[in-house]
PDB file with SEQRES, HELIX, SHEET and CRYST1 records, atoms N, CA, C and O in Angstrom:
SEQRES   1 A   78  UNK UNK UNK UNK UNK UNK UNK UNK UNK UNK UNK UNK UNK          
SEQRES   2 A   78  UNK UNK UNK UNK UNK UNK UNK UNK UNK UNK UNK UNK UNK          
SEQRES   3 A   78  UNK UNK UNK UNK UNK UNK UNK UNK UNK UNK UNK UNK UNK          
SEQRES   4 A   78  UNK UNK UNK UNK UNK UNK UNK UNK UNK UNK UNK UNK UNK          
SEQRES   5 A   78  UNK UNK UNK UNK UNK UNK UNK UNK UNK UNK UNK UNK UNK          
SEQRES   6 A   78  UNK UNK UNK UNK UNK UNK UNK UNK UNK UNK UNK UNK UNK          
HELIX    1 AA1 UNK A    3  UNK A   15  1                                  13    
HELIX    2 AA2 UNK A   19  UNK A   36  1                                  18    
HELIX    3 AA3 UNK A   43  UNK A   56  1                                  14    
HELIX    4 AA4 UNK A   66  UNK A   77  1                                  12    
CRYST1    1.000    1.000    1.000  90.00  90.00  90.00 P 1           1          
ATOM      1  N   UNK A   1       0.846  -1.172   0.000  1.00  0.00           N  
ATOM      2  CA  UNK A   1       0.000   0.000   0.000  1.00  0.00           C  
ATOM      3  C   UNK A   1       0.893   1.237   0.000  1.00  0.00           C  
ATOM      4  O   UNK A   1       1.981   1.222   0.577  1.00  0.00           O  
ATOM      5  N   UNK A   2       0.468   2.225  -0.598  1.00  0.00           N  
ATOM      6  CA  UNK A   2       1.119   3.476  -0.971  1.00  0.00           C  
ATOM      7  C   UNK A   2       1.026   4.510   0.410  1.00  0.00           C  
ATOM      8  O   UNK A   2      -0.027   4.587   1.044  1.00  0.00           O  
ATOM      9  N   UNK A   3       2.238   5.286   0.794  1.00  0.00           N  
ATOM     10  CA  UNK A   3       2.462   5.759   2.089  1.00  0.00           C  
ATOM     11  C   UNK A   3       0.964   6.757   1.750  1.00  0.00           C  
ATOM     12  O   UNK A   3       0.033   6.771   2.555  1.00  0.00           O  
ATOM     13  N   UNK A   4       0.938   7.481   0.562  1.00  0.00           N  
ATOM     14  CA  UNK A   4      -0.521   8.651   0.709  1.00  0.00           C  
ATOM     15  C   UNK A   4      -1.710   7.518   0.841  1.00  0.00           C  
ATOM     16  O   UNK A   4      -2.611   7.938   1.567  1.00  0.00           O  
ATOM     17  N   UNK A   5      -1.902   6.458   0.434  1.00  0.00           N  
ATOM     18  CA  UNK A   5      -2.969   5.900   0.713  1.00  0.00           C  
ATOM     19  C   UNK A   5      -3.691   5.368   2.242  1.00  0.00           C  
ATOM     20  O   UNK A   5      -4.855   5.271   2.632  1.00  0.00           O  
ATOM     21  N   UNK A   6      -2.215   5.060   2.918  1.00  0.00           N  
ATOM     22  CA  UNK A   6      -1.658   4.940   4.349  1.00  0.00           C  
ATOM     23  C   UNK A   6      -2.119   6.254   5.452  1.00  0.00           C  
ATOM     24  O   UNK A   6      -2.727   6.211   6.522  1.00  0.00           O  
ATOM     25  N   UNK A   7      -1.528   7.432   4.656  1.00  0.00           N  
ATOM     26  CA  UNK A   7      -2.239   8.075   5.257  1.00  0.00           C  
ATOM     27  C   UNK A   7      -3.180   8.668   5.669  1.00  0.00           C  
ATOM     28  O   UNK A   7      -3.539   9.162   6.737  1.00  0.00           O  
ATOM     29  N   UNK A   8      -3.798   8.490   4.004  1.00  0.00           N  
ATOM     30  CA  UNK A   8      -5.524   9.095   4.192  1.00  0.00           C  
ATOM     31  C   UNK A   8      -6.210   7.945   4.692  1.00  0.00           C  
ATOM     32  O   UNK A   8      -7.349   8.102   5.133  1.00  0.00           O  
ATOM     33  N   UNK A   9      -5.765   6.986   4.687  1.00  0.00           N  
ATOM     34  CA  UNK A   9      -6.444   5.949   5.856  1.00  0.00           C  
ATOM     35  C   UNK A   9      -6.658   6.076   7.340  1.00  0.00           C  
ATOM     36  O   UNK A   9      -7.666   5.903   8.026  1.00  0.00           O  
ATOM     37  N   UNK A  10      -5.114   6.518   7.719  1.00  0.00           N  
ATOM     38  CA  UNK A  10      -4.997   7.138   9.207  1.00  0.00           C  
ATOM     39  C   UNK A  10      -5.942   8.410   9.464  1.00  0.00           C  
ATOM     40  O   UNK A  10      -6.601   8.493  10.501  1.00  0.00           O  
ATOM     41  N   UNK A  11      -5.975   9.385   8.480  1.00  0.00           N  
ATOM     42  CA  UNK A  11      -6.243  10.604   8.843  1.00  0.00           C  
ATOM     43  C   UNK A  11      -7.998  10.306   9.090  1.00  0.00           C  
ATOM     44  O   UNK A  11      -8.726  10.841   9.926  1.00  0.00           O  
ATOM     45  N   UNK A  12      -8.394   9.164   7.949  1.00  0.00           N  
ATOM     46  CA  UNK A  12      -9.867   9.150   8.184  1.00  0.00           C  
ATOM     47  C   UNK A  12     -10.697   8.210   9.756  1.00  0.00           C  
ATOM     48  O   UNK A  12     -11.797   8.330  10.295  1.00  0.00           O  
ATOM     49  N   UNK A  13      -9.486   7.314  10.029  1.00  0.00           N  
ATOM     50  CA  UNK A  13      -9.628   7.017  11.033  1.00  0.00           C  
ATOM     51  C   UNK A  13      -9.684   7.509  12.613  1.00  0.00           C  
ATOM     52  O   UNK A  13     -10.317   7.164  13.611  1.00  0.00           O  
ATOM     53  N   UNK A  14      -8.289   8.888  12.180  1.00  0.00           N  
ATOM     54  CA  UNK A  14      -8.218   9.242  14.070  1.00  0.00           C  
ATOM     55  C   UNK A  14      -9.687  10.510  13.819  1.00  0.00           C  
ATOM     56  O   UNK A  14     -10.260  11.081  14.747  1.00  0.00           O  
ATOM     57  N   UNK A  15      -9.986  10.669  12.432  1.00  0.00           N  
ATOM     58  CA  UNK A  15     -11.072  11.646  12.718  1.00  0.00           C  
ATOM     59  C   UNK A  15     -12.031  10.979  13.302  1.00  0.00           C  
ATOM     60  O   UNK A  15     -12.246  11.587  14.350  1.00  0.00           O  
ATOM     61  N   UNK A  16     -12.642  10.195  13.241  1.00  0.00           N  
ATOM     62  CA  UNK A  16     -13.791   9.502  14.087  1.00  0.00           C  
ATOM     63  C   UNK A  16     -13.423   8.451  14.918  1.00  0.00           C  
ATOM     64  O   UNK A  16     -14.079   7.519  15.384  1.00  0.00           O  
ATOM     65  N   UNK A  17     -12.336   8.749  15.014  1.00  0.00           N  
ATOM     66  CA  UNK A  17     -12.274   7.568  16.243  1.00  0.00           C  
ATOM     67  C   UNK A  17     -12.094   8.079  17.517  1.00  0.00           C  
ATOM     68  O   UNK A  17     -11.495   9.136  17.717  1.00  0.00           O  
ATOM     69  N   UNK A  18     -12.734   7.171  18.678  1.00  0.00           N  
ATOM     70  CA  UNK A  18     -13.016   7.639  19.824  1.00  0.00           C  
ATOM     71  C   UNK A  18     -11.984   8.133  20.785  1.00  0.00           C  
ATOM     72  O   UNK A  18     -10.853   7.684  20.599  1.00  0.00           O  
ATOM     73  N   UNK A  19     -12.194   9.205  22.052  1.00  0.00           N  
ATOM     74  CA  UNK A  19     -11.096   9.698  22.240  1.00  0.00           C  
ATOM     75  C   UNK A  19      -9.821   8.845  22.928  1.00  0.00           C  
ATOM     76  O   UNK A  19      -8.677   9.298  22.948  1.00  0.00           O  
ATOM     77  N   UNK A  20     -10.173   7.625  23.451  1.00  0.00           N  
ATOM     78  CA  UNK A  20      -9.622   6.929  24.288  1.00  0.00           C  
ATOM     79  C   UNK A  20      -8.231   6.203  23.361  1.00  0.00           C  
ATOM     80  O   UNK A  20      -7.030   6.126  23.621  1.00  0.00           O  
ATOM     81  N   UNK A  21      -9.084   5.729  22.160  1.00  0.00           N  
ATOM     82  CA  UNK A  21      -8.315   5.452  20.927  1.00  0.00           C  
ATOM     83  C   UNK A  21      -6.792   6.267  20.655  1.00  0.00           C  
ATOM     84  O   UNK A  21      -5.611   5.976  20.842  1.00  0.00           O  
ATOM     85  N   UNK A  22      -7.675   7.661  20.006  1.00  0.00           N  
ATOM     86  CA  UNK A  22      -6.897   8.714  19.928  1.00  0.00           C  
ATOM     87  C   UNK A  22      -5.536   9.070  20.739  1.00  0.00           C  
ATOM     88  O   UNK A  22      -4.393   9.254  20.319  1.00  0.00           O  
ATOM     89  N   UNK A  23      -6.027   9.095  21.946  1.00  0.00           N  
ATOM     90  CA  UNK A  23      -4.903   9.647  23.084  1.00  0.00           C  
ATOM     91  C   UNK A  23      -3.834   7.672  22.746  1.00  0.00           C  
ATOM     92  O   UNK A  23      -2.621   7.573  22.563  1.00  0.00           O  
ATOM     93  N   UNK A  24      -4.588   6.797  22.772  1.00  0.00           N  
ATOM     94  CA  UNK A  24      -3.524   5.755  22.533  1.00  0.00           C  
ATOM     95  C   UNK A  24      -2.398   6.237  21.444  1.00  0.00           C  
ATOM     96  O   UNK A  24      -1.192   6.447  21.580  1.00  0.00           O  
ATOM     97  N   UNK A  25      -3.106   6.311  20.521  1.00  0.00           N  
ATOM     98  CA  UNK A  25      -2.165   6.568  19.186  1.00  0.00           C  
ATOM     99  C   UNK A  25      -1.340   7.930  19.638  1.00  0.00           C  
ATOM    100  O   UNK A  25      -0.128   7.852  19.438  1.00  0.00           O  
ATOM    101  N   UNK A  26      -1.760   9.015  20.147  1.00  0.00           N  
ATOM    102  CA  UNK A  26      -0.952   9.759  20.167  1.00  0.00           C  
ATOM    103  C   UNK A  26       0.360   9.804  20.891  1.00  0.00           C  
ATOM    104  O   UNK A  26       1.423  10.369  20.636  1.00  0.00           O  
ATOM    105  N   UNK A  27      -0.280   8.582  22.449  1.00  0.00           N  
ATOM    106  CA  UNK A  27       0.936   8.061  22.949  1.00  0.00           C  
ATOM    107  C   UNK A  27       2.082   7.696  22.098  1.00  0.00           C  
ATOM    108  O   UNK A  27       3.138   8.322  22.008  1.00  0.00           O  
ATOM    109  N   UNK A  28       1.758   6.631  21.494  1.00  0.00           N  
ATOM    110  CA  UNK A  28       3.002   6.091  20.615  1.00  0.00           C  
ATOM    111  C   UNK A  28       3.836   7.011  20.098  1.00  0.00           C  
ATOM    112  O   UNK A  28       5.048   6.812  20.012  1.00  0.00           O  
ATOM    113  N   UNK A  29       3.198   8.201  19.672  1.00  0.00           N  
ATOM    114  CA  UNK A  29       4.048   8.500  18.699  1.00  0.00           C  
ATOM    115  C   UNK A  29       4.802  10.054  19.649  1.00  0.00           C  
ATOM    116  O   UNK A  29       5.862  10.621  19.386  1.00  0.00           O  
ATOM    117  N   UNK A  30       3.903  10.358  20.647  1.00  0.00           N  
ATOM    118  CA  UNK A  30       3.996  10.980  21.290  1.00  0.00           C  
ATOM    119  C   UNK A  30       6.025  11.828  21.450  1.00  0.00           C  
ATOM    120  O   UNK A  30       6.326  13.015  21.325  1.00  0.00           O  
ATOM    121  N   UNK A  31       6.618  11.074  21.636  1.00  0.00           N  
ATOM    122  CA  UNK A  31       7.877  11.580  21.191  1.00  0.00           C  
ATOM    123  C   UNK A  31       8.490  11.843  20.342  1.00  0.00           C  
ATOM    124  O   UNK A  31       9.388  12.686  20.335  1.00  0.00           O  
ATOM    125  N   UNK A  32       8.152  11.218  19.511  1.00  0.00           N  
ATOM    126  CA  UNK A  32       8.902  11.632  17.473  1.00  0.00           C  
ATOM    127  C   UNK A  32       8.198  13.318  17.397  1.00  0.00           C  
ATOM    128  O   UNK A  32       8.705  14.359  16.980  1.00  0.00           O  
ATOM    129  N   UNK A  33       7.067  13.088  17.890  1.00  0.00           N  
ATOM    130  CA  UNK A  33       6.217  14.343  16.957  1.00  0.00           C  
ATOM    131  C   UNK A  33       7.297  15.322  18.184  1.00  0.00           C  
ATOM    132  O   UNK A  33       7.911  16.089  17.443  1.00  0.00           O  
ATOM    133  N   UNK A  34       7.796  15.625  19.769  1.00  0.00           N  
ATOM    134  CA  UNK A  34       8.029  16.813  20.056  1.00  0.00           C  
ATOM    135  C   UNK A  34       9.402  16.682  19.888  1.00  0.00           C  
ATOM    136  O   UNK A  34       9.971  17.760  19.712  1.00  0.00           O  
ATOM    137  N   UNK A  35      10.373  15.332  19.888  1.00  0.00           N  
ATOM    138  CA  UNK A  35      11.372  15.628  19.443  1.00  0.00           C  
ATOM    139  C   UNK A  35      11.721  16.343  17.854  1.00  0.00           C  
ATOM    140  O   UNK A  35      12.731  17.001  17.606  1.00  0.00           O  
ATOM    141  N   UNK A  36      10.654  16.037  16.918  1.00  0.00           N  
ATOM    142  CA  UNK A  36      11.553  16.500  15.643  1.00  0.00           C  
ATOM    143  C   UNK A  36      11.341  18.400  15.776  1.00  0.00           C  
ATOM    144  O   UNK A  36      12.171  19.164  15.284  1.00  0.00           O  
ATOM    145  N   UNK A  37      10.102  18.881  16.518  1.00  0.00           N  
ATOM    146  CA  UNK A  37      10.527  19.992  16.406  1.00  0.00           C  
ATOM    147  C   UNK A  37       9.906  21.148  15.931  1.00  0.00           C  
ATOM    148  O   UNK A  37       8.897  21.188  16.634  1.00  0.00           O  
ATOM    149  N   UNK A  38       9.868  22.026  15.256  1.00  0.00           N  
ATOM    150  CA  UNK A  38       9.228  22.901  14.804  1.00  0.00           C  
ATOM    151  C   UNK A  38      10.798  23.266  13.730  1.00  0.00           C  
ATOM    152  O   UNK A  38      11.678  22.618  14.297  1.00  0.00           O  
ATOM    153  N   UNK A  39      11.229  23.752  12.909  1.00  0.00           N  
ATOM    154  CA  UNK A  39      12.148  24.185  11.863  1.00  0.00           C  
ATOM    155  C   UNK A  39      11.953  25.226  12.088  1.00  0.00           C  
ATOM    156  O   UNK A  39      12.924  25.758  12.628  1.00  0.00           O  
ATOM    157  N   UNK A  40      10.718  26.173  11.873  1.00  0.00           N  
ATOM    158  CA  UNK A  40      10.737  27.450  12.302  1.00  0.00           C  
ATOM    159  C   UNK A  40      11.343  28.455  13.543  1.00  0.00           C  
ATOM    160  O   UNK A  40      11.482  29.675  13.633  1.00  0.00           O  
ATOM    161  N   UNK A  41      11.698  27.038  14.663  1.00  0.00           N  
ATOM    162  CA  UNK A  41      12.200  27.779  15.855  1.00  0.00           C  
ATOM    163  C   UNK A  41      13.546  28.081  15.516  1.00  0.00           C  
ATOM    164  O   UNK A  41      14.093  29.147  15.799  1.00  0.00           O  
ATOM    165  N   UNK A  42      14.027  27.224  14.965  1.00  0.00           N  
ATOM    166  CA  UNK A  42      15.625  26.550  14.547  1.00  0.00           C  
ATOM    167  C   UNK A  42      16.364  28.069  13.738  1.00  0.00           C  
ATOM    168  O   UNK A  42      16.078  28.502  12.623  1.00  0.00           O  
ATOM    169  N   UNK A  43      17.399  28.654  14.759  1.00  0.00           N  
ATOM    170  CA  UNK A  43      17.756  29.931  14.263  1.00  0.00           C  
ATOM    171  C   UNK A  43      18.989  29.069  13.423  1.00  0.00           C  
ATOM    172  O   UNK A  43      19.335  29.764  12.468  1.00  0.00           O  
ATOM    173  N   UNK A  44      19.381  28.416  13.449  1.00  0.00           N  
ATOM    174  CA  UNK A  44      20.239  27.427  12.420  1.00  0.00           C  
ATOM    175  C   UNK A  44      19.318  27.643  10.857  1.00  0.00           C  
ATOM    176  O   UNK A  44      19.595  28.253   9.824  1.00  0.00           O  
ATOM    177  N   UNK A  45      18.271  26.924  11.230  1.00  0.00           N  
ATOM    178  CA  UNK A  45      17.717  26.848   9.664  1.00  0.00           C  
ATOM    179  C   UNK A  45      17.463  28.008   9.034  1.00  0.00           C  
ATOM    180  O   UNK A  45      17.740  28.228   7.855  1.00  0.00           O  
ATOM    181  N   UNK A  46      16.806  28.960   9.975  1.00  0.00           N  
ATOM    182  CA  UNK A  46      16.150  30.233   9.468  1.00  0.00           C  
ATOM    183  C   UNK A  46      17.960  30.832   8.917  1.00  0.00           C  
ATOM    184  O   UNK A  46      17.923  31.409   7.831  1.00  0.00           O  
ATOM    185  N   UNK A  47      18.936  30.763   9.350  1.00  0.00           N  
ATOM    186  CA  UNK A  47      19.910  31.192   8.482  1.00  0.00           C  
ATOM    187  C   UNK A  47      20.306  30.544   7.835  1.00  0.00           C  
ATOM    188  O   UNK A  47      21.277  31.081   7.302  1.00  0.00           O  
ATOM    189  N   UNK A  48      20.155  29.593   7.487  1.00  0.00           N  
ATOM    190  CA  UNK A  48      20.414  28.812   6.317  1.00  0.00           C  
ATOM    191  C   UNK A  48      20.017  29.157   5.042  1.00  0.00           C  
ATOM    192  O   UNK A  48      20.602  29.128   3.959  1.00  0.00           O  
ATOM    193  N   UNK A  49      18.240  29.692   5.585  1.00  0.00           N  
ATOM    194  CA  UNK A  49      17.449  29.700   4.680  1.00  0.00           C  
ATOM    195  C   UNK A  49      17.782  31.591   4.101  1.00  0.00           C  
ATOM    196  O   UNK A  49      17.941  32.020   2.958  1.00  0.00           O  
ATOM    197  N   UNK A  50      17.782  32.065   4.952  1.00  0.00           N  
ATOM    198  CA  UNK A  50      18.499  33.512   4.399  1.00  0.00           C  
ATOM    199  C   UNK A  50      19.476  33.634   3.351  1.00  0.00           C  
ATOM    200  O   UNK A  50      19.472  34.438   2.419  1.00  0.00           O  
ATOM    201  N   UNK A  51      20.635  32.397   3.724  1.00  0.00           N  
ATOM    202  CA  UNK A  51      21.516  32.867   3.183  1.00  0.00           C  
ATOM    203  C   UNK A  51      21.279  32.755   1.520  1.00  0.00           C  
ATOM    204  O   UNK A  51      21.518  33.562   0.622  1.00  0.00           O  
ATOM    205  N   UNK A  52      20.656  31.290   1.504  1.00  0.00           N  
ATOM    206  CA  UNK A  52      20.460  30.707   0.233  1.00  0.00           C  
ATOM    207  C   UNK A  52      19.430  31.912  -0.385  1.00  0.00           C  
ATOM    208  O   UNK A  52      19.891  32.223  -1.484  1.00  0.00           O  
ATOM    209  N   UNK A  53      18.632  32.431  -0.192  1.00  0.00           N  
ATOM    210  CA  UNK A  53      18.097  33.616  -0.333  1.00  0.00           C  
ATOM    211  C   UNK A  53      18.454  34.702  -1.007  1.00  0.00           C  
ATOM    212  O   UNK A  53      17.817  35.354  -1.835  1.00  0.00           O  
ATOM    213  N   UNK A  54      20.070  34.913  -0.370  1.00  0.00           N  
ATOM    214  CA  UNK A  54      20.807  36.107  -0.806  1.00  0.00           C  
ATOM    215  C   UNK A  54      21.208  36.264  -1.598  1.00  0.00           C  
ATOM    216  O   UNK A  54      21.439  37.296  -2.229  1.00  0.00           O  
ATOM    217  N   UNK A  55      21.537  34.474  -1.892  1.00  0.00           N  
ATOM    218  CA  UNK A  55      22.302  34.274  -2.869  1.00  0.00           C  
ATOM    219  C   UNK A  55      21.694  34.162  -4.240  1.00  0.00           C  
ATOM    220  O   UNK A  55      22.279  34.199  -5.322  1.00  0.00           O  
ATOM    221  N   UNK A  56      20.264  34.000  -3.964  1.00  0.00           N  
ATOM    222  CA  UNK A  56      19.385  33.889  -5.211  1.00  0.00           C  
ATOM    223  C   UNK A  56      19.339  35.220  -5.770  1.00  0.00           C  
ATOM    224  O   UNK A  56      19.547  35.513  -6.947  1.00  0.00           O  
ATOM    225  N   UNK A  57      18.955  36.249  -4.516  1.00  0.00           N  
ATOM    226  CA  UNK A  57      18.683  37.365  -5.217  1.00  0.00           C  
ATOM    227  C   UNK A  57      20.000  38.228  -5.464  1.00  0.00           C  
ATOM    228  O   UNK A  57      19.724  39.424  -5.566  1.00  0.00           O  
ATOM    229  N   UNK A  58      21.157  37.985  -5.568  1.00  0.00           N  
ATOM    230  CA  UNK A  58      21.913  38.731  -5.626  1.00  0.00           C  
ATOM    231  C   UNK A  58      22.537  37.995  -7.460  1.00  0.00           C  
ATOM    232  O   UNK A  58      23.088  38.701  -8.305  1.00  0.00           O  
ATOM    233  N   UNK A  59      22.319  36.909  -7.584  1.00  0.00           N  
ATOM    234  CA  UNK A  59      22.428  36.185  -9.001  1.00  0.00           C  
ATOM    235  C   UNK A  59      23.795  35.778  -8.475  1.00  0.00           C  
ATOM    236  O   UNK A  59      24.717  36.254  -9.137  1.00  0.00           O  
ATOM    237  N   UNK A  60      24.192  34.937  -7.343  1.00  0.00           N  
ATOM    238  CA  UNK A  60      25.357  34.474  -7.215  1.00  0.00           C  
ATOM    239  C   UNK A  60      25.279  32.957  -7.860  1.00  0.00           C  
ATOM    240  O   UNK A  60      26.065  32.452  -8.661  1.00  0.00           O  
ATOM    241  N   UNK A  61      24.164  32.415  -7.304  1.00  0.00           N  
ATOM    242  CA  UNK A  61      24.068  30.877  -8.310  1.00  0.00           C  
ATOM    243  C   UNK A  61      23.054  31.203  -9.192  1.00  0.00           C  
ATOM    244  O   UNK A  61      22.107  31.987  -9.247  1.00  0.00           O  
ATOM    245  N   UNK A  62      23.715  30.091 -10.054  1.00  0.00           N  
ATOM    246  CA  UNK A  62      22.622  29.710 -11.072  1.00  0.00           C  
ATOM    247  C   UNK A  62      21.211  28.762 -10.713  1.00  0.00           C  
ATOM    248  O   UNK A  62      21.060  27.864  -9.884  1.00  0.00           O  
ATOM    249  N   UNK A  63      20.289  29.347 -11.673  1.00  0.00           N  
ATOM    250  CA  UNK A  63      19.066  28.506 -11.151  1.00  0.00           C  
ATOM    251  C   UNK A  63      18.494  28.346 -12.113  1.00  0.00           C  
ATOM    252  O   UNK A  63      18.843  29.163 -12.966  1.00  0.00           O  
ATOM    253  N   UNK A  64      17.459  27.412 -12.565  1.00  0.00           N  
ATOM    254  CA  UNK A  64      16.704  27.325 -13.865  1.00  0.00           C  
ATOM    255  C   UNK A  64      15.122  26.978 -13.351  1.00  0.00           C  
ATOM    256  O   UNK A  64      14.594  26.571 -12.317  1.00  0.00           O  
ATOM    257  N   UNK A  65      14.653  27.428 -14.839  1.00  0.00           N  
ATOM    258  CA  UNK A  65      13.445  27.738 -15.010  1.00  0.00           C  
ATOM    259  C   UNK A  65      12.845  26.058 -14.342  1.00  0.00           C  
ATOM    260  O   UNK A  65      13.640  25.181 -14.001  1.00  0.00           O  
ATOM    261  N   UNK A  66      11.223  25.891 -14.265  1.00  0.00           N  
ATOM    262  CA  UNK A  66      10.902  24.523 -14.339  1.00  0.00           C  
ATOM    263  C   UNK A  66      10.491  23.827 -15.247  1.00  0.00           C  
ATOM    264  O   UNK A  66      10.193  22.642 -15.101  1.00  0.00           O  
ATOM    265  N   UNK A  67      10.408  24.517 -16.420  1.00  0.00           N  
ATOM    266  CA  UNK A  67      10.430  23.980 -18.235  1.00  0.00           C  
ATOM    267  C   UNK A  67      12.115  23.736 -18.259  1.00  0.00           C  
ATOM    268  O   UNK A  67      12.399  23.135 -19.295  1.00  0.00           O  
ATOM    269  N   UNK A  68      13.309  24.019 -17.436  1.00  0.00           N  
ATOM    270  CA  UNK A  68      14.809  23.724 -17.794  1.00  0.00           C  
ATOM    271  C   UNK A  68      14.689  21.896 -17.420  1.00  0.00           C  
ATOM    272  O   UNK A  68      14.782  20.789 -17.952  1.00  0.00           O  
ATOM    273  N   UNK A  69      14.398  22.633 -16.008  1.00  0.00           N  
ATOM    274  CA  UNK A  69      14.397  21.415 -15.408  1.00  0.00           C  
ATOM    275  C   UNK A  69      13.597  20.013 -15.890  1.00  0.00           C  
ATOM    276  O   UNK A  69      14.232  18.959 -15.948  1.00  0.00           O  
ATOM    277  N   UNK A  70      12.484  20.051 -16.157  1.00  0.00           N  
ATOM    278  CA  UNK A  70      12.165  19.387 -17.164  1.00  0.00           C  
ATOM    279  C   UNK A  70      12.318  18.495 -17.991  1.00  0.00           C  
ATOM    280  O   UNK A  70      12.120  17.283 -18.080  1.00  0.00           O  
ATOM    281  N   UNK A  71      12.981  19.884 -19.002  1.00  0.00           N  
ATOM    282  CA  UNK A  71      13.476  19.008 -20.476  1.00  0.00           C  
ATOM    283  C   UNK A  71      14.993  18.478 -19.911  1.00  0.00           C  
ATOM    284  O   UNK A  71      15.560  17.670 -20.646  1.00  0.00           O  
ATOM    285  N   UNK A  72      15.694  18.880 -18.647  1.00  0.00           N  
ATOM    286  CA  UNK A  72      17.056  18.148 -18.169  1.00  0.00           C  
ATOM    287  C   UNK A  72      16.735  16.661 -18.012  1.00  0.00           C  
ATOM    288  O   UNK A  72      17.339  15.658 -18.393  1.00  0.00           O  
ATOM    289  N   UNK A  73      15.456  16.851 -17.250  1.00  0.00           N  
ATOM    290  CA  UNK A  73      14.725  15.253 -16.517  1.00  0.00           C  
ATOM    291  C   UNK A  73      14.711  14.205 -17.904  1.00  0.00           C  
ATOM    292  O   UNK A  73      15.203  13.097 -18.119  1.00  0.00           O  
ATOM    293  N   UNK A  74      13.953  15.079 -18.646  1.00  0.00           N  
ATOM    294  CA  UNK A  74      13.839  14.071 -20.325  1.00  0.00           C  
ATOM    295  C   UNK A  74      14.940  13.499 -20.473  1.00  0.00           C  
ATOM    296  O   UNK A  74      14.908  12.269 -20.463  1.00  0.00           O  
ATOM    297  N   UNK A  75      16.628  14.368 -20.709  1.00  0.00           N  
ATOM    298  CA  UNK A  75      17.245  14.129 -21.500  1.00  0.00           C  
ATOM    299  C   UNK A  75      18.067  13.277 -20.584  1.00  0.00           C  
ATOM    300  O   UNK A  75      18.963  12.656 -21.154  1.00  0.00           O  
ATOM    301  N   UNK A  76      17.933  13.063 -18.941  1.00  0.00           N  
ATOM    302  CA  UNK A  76      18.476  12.540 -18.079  1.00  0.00           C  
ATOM    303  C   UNK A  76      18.162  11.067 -18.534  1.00  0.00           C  
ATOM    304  O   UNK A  76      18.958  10.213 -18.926  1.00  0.00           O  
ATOM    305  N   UNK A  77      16.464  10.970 -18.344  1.00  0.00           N  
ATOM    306  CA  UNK A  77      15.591   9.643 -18.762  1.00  0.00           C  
ATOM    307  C   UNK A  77      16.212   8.848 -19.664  1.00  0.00           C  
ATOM    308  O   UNK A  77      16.785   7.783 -19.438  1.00  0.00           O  
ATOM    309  N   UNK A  78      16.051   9.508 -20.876  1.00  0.00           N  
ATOM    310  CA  UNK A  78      16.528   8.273 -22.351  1.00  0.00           C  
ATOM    311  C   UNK A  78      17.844   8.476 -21.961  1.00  0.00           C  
ATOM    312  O   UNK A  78      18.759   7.912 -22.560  1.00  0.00           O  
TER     313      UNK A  78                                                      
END                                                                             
């Protein structure tokens, strides 16, 4: 089974499922979800994400269109 199919399975399930259920499942997972975090807090990423930023708008790297990218994918393919 396909992970999106997986999930819209889950998602249709914890919606109606009862709360006792719910709080189970959330147990489990209960640590992955506060260890990974929020990214937004992460003054690491948020400069990461600046920098790459700067660099876009200043034309230090190159970047291509998504018709480049594309026809790269094609010519990658055959």
């Amino acid at each position: 089974m396909r992970s999106t199919t997986i999930r819209e399975k889950l998602y249709d399930y914890i919606r109606f499922a009862d709360d006792k259920k719910v709080k189970a499942i959330y147990t489990m997972v209960e640590e992955e979800i506060t260890a990974k975090g929020n990214p937004w807090d992460d003054p690491a990423f948020i400069s990461e994400l600046d920098r790459r930023l700067a660099e876009y708008e200043s034309g230090k790297i190159n970047t291509s269109t998504w018709e480049e990218v594309k026809a790269k994918a094609r010519i990658l393919k055959t």
